[in-house]
C-alpha positions, 0 to 999 in steps of 0.5 A: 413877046407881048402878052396882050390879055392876061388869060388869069385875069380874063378866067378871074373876071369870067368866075363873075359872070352868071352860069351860062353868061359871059354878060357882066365880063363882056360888057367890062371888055367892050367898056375898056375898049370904048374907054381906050379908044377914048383916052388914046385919042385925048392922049393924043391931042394933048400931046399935040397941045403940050398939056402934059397934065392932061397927058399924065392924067389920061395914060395914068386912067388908062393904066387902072383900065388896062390892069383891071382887065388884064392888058398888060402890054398896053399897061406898060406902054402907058407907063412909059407915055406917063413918065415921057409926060413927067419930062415933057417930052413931047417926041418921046410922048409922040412914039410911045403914042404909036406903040400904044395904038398898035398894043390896043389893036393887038388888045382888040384882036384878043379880046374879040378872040375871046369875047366876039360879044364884047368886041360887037358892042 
């Protein structure tokens, strides 16, 4: 079973925010949402174009995005896209691609669980 959001690392990032505010914590979720969204599609269309540099370099961004907020599905997924971009294999790119976006939208939904805010923003 897949771990979507590491719930230390969700109690970590809360310890930050202020008494009765979980503003600095939510906003970091909701930028990693908008920042995968983003790098998901790039990945994508330079997968279509064959620049796999340009696909190691947005799953590697994606990797640090994902460990600092504790989306360690989405982590790892990544990882294989970034190695499948080392061998320039476009199919393998292509399916690991799918899985991707369907860890980020299993991410968005634990997110949105746990920070309604961060998901609105």
């Amino acid at each position: 079973m897949k771990t979507w959001i590491e719930i230390d690392v969700m109690e970590s990032l809360r310890s930050l925010d202020d008494p009765g505010s979980e503003g600095f914590s939510a906003n970091l979720y909701a930028v990693y949402q908008r920042e995968a969204d983003s790098c998901l599609a790039k990945i994508h269309r330079a997968i279509a174009a064959k620049d796999f540099s340009a696909v190691q370099l947005l799953a590697h961004r994606l990797t640090e995005m994902a460990l600092s907020v504790g989306a360690h599905a989405v982590h790892a997924t990544v990882e294989k896209i970034e190695a499948a971009a080392v061998r320039a294999d476009a199919a393998e790119c292509s399916a690991l691609t799918s899985e991707l976006r369907a860890d980020v939208g299993e991410t968005r939904k634990e997110i949105a669980y746990y920070y309604p805010a961060a998901t609105a923003a």
